[in-house]
C-alpha positions, 0 to 999 in steps of 0.5 A, a space after each residue: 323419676 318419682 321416689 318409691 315409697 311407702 305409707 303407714 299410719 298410726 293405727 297400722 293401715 299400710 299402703 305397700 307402695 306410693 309414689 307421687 306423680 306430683 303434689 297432689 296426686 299420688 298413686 298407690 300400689 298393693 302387692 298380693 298373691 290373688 286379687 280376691 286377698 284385697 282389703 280396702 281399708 288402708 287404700 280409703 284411709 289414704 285416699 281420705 288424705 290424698 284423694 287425687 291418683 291411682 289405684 293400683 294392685 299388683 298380682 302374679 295373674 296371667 289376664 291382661 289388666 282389667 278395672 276392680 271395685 272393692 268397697 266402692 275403691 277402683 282399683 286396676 288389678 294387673 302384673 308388674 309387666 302391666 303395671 308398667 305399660 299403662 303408667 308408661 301409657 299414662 305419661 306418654 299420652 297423658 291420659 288415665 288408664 282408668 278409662 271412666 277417668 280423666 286424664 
């Protein structure tokens, strides 16, 4: 099981949750209320270091997930139950759930 951690730089951007699938990709998850409270800033500060993984943001909705870009960062917007199923989908089969993305 990969460690669940957080990143924060010194100007204070924040990324609620990152977890490396190894050294050099690393997906990021962010927590908010509704997908429209999203503000990339931090996510393209982080990807500008880690450029490899995937983007994640976590919501209380009741859609399936589906594929976002914000300011030019996709990110795929789903609930923790959804989270779930495609990271399980992911290691399992070994394929992106980002399906304009390779494995």
């Amino acid at each position: 099981m990969s460690d669940i951690r957080f990143w924060r730089d010194k100007a204070g951007r924040e990324i609620d949750f990152v977890i490396a699938r190894s050294r050099d990709e690393i997906d990021l998850i962010e927590c908010k209320w509704s997908p429209d409270h999203l503000d990339p800033g931090a996510m393209k500060v982080f990807r500008g270091y880690y450029p490899r993984g995937n983007n994640y943001l976590i919501c209380p909705i009741t859609v399936p997930g589906y594929l976002k870009e914000v300011s030019g960062v996709e990110v795929y917007v789903c609930n923790p139950e959804g989270l779930a199923q495609h990271r399980y989908t992911r290691l399992t089969k070994s394929i992106s759930p980002f399906p304009d993305k390779e494995g």
